[in-house]
N, CA, C and O of each residue as an XYZ file, in Angstrom:
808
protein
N    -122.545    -79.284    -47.863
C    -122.751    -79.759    -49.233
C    -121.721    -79.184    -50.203
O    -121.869    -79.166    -51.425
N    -120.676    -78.722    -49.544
C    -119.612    -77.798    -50.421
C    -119.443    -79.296    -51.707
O    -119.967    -79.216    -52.818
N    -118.684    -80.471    -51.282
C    -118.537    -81.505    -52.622
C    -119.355    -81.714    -53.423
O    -119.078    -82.117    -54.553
N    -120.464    -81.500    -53.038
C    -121.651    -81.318    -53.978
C    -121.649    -80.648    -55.033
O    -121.850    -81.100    -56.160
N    -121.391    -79.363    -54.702
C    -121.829    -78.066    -55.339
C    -119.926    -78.026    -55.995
O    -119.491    -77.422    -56.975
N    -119.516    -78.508    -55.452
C    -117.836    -78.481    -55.835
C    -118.364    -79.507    -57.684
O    -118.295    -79.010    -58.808
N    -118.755    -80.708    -57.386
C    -119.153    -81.333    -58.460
C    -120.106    -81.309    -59.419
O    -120.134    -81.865    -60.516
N    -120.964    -80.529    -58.824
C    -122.301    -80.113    -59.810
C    -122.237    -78.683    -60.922
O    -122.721    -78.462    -62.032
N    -121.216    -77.749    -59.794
C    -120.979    -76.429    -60.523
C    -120.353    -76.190    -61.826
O    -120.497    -75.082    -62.343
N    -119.550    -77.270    -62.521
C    -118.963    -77.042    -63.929
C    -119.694    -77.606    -64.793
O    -119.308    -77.110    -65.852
N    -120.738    -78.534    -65.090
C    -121.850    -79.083    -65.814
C    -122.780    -77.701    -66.074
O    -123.273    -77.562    -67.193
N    -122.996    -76.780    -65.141
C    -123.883    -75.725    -65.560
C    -123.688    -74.956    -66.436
O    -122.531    -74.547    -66.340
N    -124.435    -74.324    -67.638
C    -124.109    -73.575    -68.522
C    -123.530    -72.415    -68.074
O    -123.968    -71.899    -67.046
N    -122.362    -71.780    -68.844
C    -121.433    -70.740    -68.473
C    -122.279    -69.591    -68.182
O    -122.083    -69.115    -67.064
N    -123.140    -69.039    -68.870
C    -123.797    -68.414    -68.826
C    -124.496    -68.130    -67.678
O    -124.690    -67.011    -67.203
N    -124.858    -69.166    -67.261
C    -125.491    -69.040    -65.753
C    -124.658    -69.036    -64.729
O    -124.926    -68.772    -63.556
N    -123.397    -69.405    -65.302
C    -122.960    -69.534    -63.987
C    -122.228    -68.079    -63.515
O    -122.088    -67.609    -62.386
N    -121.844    -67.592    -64.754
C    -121.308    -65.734    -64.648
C    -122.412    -65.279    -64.022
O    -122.143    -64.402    -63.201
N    -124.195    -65.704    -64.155
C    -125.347    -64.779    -63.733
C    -124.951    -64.746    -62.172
O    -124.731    -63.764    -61.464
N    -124.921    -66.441    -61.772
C    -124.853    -66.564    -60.320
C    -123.930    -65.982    -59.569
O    -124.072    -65.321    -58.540
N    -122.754    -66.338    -60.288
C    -121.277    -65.602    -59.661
C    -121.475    -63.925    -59.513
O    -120.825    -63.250    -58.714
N    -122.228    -63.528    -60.193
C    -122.347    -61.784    -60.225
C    -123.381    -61.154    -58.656
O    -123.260    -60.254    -57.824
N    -124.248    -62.137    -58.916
C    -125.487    -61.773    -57.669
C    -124.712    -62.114    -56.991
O    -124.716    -61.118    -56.268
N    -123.777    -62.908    -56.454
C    -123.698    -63.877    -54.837
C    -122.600    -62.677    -55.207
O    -122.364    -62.339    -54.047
N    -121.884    -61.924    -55.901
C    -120.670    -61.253    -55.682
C    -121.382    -59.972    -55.157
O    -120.722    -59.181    -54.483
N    -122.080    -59.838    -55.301
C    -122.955    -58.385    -54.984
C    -124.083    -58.594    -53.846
O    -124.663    -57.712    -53.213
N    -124.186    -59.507    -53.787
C    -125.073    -59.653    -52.244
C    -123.597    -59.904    -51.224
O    -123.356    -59.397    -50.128
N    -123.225    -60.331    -51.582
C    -121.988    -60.194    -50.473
C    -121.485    -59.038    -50.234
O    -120.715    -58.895    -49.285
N    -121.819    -58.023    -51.031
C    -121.233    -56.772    -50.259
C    -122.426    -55.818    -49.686
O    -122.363    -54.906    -48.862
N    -123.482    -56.322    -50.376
C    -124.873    -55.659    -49.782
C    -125.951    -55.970    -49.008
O    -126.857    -55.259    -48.574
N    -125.607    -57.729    -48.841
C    -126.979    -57.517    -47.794
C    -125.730    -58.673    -46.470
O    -125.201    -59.780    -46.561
N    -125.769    -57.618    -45.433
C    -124.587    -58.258    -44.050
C    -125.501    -59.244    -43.733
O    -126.702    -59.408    -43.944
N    -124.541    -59.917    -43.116
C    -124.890    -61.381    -42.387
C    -124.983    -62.657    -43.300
O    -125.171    -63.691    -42.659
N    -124.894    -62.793    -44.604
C    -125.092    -63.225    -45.883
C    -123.611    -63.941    -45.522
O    -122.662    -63.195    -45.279
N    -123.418    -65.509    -45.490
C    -121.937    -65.680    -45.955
C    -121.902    -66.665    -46.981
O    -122.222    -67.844    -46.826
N    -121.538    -66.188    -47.942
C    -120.923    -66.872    -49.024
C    -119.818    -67.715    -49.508
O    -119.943    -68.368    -50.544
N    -118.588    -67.732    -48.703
C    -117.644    -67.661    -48.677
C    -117.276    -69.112    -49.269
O    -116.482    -69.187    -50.207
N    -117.794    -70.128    -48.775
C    -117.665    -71.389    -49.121
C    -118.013    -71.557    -50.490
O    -117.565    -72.321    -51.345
N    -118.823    -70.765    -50.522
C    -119.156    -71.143    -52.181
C    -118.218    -70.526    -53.424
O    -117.859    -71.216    -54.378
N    -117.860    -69.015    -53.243
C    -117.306    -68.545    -53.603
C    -116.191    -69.165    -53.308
O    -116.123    -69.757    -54.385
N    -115.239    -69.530    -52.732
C    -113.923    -70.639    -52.811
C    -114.411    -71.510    -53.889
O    -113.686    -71.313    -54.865
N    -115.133    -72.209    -54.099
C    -115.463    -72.892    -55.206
C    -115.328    -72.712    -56.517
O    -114.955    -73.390    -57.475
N    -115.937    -71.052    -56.224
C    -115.607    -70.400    -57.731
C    -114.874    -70.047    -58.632
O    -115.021    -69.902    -59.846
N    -113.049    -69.758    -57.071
C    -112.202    -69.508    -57.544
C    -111.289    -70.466    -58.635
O    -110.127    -70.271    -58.988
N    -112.154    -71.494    -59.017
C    -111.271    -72.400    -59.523
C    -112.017    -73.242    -61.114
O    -111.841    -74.195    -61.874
N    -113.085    -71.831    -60.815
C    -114.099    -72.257    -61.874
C    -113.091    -72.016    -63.396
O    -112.008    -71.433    -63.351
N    -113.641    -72.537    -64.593
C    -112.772    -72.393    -65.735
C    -112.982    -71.392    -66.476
O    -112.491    -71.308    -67.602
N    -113.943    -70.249    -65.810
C    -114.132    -69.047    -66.642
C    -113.525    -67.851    -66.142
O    -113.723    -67.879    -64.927
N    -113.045    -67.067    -66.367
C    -111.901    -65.602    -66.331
C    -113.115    -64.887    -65.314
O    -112.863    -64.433    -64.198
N    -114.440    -64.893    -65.936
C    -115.106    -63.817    -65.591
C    -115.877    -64.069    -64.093
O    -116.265    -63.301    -63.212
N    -115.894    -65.468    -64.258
C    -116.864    -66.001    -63.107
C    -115.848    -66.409    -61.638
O    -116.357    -66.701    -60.555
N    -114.205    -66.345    -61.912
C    -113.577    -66.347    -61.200
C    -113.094    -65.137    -60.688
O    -112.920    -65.082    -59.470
N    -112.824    -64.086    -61.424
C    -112.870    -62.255    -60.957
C    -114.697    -62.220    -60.265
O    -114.611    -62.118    -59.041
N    -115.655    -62.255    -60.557
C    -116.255    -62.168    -59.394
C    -115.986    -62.857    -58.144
O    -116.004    -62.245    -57.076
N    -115.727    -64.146    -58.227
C    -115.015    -64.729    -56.772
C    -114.348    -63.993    -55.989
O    -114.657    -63.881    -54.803
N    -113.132    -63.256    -56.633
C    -112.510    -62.536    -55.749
C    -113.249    -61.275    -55.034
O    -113.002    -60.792    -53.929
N    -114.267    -60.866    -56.024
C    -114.459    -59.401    -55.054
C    -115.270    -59.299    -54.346
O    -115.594    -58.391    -53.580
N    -115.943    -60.918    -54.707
C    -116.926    -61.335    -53.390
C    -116.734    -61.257    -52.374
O    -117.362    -60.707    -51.469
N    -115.224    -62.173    -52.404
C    -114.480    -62.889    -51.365
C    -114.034    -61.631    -50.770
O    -114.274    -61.537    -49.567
N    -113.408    -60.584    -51.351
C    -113.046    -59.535    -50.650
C    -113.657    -58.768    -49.667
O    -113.008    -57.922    -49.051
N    -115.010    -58.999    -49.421
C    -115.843    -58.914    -48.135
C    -115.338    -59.128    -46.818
O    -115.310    -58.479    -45.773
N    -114.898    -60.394    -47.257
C    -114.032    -60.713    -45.934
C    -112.744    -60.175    -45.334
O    -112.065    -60.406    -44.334
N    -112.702    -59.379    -46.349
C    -111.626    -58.686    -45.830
C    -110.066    -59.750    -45.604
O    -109.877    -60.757    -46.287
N    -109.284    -59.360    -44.744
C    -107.823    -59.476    -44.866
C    -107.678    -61.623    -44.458
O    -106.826    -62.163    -43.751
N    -108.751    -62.253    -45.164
C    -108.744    -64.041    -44.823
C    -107.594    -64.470    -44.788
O    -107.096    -64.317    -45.904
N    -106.576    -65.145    -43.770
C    -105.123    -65.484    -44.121
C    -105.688    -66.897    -45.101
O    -105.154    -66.741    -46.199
N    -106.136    -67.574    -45.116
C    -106.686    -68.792    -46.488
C    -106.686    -68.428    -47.346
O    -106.735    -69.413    -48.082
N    -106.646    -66.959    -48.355
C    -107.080    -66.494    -49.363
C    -105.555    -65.745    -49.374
O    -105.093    -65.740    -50.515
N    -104.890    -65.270    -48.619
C    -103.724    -64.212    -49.158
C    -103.268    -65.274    -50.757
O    -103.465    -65.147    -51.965
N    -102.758    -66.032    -50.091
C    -101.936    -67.270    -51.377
C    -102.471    -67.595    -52.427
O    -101.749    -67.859    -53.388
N    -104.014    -67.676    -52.552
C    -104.903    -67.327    -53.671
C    -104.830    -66.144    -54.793
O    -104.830    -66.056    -56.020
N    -104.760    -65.201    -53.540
C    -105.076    -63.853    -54.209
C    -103.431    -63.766    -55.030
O    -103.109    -63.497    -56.187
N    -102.908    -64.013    -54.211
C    -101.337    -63.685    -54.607
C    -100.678    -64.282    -56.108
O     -99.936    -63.738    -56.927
N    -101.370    -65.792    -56.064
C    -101.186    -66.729    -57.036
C    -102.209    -66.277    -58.397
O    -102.030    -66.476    -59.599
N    -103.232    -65.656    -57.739
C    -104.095    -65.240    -59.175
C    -103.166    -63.539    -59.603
O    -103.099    -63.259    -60.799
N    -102.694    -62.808    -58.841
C    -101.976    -61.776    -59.135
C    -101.075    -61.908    -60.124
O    -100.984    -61.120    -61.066
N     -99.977    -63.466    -59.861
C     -98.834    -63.183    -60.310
C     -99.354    -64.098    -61.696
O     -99.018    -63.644    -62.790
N     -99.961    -65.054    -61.672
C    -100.135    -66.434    -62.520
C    -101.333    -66.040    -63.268
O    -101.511    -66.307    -64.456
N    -102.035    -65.482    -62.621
C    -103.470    -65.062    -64.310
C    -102.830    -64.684    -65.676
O    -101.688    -64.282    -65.903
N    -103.857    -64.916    -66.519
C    -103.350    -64.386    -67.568
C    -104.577    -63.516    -67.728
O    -104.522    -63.060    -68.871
N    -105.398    -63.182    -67.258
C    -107.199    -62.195    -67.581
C    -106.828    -61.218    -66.610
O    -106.502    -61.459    -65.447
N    -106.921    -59.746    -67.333
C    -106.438    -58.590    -66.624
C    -107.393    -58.658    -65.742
O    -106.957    -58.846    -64.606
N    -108.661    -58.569    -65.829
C    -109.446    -58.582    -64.616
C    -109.580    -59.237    -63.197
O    -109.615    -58.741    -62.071
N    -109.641    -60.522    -63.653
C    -108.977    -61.061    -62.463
C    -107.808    -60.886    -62.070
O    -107.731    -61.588    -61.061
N    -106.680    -60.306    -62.255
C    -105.259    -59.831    -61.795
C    -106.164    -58.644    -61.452
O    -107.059    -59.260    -60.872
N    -106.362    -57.964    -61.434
C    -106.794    -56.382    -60.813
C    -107.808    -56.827    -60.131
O    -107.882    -55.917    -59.305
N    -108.935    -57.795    -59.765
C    -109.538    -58.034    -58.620
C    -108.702    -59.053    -57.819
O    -109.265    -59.508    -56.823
N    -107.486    -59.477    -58.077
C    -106.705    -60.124    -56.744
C    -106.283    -58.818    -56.364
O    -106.489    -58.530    -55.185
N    -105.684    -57.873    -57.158
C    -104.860    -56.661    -56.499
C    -105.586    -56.270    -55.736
O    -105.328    -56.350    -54.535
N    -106.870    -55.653    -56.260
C    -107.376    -54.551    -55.511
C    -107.830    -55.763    -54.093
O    -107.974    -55.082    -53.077
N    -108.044    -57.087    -53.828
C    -108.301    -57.261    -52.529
C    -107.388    -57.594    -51.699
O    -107.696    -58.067    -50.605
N    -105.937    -57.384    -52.116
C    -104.674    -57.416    -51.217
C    -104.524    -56.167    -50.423
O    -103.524    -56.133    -49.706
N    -105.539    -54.840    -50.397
C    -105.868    -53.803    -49.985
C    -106.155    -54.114    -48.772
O    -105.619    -53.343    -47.975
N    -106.895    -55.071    -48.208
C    -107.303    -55.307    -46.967
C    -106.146    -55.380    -45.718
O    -105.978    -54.822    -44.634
N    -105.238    -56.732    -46.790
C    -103.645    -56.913    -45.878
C    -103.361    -55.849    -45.549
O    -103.767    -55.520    -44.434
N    -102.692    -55.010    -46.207
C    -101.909    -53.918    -46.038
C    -102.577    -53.351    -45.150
O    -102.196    -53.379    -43.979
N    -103.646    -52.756    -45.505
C    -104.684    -52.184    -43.917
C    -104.654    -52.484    -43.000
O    -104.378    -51.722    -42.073
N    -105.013    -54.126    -42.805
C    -105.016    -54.552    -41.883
C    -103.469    -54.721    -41.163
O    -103.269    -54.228    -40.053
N    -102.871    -55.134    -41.572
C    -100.978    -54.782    -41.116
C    -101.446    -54.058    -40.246
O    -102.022    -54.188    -39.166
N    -100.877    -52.756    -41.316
C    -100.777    -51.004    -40.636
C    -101.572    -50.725    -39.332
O    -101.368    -49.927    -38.417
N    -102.702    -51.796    -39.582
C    -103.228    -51.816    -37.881
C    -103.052    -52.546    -36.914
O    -103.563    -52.391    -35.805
N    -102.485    -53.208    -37.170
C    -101.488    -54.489    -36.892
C    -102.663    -55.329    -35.868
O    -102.615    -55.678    -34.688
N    -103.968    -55.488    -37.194
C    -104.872    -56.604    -36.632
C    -104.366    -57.780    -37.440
O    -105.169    -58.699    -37.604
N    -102.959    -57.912    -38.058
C    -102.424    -58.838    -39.047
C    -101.564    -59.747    -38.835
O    -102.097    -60.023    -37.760
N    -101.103    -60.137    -38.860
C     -99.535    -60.471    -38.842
C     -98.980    -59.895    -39.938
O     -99.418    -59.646    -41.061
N     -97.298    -59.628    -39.080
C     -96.349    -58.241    -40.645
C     -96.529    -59.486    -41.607
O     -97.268    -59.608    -42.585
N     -95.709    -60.298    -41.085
C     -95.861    -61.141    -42.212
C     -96.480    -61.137    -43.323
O     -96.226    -60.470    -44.326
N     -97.515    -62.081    -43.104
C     -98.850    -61.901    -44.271
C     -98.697    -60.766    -44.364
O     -97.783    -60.785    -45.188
N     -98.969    -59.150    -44.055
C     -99.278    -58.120    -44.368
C     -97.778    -57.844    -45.672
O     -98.020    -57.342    -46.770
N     -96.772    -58.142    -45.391
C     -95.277    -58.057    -46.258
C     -95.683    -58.938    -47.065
O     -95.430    -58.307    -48.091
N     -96.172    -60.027    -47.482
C     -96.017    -60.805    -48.849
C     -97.160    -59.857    -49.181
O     -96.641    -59.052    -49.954
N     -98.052    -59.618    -49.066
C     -98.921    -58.821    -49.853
C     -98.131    -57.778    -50.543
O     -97.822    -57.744    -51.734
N     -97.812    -56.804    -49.463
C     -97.263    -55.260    -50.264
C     -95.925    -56.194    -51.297
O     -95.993    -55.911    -52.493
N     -94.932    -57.095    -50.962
C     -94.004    -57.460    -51.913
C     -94.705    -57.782    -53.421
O     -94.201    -57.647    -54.536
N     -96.081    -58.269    -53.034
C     -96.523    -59.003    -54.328
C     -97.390    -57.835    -55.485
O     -97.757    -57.998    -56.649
N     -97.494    -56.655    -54.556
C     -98.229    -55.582    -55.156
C     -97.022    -55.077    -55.963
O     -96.858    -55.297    -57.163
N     -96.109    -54.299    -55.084
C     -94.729    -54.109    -55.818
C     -94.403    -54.685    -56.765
O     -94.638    -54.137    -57.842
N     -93.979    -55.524    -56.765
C     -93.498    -56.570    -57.755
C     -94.459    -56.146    -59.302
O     -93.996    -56.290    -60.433
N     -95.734    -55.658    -59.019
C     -96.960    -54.781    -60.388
C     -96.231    -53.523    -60.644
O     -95.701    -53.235    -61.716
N     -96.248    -52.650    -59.363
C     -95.902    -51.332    -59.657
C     -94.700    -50.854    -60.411
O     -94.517    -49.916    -61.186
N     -93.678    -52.138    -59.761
C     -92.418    -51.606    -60.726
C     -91.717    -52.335    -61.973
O     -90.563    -52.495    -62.371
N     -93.035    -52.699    -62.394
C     -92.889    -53.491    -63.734
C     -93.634    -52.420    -64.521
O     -94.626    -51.785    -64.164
N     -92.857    -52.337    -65.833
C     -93.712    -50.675    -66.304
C     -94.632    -52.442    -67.548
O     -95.781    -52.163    -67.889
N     -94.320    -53.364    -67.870
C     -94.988    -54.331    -68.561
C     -96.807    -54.663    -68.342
O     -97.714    -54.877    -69.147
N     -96.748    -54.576    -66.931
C     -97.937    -54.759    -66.796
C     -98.997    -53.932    -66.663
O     -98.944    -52.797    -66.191
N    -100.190    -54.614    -67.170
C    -101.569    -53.807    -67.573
C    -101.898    -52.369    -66.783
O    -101.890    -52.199    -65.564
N    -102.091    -51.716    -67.472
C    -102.678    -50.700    -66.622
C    -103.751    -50.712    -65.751
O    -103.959    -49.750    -65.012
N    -104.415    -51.639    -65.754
C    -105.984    -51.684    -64.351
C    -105.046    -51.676    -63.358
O    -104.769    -50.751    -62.594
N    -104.220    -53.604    -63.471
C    -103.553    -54.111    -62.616
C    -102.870    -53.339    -61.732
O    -102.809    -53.361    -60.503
N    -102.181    -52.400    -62.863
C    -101.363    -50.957    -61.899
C    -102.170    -50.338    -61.107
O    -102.063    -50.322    -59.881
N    -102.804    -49.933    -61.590
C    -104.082    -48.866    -60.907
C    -104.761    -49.722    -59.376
O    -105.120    -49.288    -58.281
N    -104.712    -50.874    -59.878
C    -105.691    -51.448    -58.434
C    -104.431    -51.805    -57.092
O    -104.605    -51.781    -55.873
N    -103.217    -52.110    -57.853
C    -102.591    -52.272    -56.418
C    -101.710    -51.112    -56.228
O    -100.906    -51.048    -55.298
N    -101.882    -50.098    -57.205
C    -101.826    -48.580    -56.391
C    -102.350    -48.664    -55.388
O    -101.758    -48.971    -54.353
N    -103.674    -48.393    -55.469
C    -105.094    -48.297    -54.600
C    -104.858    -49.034    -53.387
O    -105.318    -48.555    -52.351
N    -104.180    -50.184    -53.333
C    -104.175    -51.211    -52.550
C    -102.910    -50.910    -51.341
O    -102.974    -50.839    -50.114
N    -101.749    -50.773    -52.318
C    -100.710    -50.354    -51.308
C    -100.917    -48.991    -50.902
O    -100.169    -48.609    -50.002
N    -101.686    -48.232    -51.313
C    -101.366    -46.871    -50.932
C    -102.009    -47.116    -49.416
O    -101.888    -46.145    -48.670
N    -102.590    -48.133    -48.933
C    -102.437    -48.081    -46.792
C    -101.314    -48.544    -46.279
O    -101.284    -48.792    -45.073
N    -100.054    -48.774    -47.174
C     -99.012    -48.803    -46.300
C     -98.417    -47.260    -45.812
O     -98.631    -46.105    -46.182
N     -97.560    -47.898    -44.781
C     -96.749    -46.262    -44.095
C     -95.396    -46.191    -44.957
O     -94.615    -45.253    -44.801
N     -95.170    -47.159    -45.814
C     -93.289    -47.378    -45.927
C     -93.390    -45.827    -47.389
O     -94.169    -45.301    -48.184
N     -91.999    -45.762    -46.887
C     -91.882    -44.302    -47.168
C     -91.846    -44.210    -48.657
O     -91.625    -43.072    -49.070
N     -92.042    -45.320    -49.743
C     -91.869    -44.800    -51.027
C     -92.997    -45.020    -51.770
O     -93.127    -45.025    -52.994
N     -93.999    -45.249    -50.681
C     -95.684    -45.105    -51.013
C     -95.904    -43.749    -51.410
O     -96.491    -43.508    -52.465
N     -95.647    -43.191    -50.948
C     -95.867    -41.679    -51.570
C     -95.212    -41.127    -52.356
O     -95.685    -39.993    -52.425
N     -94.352    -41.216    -53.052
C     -93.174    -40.993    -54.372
C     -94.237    -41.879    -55.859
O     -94.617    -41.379    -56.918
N     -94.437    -43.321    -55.313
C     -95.770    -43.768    -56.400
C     -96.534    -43.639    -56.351
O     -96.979    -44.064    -57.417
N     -97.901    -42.996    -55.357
C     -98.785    -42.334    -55.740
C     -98.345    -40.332    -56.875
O     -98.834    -39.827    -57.885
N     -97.352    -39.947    -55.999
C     -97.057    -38.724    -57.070
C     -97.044    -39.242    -57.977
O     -98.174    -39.371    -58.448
N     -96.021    -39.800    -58.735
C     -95.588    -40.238    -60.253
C     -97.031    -41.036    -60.720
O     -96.907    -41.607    -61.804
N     -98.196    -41.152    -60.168
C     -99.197    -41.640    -60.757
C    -100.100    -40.594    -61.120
O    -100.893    -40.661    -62.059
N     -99.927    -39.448    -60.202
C    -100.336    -38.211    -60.394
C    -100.757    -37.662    -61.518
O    -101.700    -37.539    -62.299
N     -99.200    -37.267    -61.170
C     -98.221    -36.847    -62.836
C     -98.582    -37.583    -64.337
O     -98.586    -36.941    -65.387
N     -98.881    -39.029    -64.254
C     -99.004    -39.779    -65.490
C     -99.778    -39.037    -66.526
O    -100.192    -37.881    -66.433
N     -99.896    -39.744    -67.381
C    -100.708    -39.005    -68.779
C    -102.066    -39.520    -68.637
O    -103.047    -38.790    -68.784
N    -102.152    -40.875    -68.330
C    -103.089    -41.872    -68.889
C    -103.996    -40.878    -67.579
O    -103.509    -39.969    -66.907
N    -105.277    -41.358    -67.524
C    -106.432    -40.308    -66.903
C    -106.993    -41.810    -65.698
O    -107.371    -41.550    -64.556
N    -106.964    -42.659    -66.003
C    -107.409    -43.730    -65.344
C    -106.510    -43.909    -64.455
O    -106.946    -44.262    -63.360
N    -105.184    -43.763    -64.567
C    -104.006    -44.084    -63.342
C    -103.858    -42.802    -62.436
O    -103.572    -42.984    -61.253
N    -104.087    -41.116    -63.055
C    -104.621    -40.299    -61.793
C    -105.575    -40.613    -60.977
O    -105.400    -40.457    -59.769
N    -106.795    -41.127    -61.487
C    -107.778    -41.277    -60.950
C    -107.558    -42.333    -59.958
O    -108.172    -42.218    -58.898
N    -106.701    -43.453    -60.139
C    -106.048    -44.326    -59.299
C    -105.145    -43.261    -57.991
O    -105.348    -43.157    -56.782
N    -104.369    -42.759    -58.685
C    -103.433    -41.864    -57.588
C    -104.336    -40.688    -56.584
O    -103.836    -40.246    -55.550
N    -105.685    -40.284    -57.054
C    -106.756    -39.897    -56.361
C    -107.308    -40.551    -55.203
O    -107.447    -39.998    -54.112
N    -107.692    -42.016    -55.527
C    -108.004    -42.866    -55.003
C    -107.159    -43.175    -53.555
O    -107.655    -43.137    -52.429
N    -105.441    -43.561    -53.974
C    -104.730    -44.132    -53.389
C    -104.708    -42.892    -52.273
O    -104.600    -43.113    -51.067
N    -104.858    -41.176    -53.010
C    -104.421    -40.409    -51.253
C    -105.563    -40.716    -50.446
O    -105.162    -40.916    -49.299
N    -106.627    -40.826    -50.517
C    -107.202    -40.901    -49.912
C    -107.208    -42.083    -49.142
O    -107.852    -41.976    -48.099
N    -106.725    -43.088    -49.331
C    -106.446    -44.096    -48.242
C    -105.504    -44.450    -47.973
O    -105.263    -45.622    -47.684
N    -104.317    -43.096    -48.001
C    -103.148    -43.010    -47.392
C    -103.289    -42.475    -46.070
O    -102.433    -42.592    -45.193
N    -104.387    -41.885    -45.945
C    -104.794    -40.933    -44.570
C    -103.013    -39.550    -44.304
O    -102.573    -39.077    -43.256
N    -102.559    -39.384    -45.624
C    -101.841    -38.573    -45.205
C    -101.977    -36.708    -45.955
O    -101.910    -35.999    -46.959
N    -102.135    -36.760    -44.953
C    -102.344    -34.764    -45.091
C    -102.060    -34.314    -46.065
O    -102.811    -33.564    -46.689
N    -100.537    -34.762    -46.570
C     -99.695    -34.168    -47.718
C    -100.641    -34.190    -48.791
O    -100.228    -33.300    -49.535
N    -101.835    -34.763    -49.395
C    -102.241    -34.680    -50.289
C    -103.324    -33.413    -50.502
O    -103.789    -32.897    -51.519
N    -103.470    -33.208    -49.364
C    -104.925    -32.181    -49.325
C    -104.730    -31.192    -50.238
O    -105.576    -31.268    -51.129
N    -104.062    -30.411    -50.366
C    -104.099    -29.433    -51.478
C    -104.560    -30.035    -53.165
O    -105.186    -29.530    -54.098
N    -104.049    -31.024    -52.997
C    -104.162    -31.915    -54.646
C    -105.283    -31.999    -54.866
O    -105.816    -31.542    -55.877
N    -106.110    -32.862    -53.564
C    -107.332    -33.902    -53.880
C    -108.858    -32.430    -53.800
O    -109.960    -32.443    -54.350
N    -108.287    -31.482    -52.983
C    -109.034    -29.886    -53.071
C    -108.921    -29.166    -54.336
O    -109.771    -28.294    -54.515
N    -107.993    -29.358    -55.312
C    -107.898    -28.568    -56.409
C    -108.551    -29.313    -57.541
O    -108.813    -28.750    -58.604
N    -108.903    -31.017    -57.232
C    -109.511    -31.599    -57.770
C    -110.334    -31.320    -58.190
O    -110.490    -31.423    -59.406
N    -111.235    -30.841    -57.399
C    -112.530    -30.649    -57.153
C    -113.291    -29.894    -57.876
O    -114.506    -29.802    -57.702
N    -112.436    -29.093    -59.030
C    -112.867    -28.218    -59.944
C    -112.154    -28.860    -61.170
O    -111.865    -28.074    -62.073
N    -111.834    -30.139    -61.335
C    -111.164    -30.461    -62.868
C    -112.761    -30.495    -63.581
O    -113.893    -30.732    -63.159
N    -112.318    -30.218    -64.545
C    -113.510    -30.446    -65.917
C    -113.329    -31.955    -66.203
O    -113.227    -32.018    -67.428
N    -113.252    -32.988    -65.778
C    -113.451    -34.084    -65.519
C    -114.394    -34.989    -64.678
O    -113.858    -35.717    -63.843
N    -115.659    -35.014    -64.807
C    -116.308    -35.199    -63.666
C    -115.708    -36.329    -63.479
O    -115.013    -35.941    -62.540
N    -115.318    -37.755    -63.650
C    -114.561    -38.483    -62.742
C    -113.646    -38.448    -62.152
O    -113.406    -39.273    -61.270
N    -112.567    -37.111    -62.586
C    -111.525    -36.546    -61.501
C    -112.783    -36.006    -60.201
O    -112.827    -36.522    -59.084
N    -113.500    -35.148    -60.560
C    -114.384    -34.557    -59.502
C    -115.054    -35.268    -58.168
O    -115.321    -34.843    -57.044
N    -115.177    -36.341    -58.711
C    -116.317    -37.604    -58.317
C    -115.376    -38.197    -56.901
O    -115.698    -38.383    -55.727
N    -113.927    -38.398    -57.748
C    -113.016    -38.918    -56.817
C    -112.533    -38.289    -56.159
O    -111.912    -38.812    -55.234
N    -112.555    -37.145    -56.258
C    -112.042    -35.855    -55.561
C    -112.825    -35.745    -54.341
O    -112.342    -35.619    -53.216
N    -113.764    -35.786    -54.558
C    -114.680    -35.752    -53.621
C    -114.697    -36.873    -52.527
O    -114.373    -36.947    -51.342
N    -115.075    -37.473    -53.204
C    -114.637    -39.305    -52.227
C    -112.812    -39.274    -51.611
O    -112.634    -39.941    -50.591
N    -111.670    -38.617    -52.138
C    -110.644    -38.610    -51.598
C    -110.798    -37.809    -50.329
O    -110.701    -38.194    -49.164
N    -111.121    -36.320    -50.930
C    -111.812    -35.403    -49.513
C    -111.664    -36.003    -48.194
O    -110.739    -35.999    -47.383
N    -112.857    -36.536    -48.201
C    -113.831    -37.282    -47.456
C    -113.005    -37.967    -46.424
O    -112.776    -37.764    -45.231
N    -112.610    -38.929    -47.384
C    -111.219    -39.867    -47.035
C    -110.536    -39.323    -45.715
O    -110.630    -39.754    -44.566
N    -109.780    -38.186    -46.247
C    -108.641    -37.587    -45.909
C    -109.171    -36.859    -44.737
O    -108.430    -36.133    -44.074
């Protein structure tokens, strides 16, 4: 019944339809066996900013979908709603993972990290956006992943450490342990929080 629901879904009041898009985005990550997926494709094309950023992080359940890289990629570069650009980023996280484990093809796994890049070394764009495909590339191995998590470190802004927190920890590389351990006592409880969760990580 996807044409159905393809034709019935923009007549519904906006309002409801952000309600629906929020539950089906959150039962998709909480109750398994649940697939949504069809519907949520639907969503991605809905005319609201907000009800289409839940699409994505629904969709991001699924982890590394080659049907969705070109989506995600196209809402990355072509959105104009920071949110949805930072929920395509943060689910290009999967690619890269998945690459590095090479349950991927490089391929697909390379237009992802190119399309994350292409955020990081633009100092123009939003700060979430930055922050989420930090997070995202930081599971690649290529060697200047770790030069931009430091310099995110280092930053001023408190939301892009907390990003560079994030990112060691799903770098799986050692080099950070001293950092994400000294964390652990900032007078920041959301440095702390993540500190902890990097730990863990690592």
């Amino acid at each position: 019944e996807v044409e159905e629901v393809r034709r019935v879904w923009p007549q519904i009041d906006l309002l409801r339809r952000r309600i629906v898009a929020a539950v089906v985005a959150d039962q998709s990550a909480n109750l398994p066996g649940m697939d949504y997926g069809a519907f949520l494709r639907i969503l991605l094309d809905d005319a609201d900013a907000r009800v289409r950023s839940f699409a994505i992080e629904g969709l991001s359940e699924e982890g590394a979908a080659p049907d969705l890289l070109g989506r995600y990629i196209q809402s990355l570069q072509g959105e104009e709603d920071v949110e949805v650009r930072a929920a395509a980023a943060a689910a290009l996280g999967a690619y890269i993972l998945e690459g590095e484990l090479e349950e991927l093809d490089s391929a697909l796994a390379m237009r992802a990290e190119q399309a994350l890049m292409a955020v990081l070394t633009n100092r123009a764009e939003p700060l979430l956006v930055q922050c989420r495909a930090l997070e995202s590339i930081a599971y690649s191995g290529e060697l200047g992943v770790r030069q931009l998590i430091e310099d995110a470190y280092y930053a001023a802004e408190d939301q892009r450490r907390i990003s560079a927190l994030a990112a060691m920890g799903r770098s799986a590389d050692i080099h950070w342990r001293r950092l994400a351990r000294a964390e652990l006592t900032s007078p920041d409880p959301n440095m702390r929080a993540q500190a902890a969760y990097t730990c863990g990580e690592l």
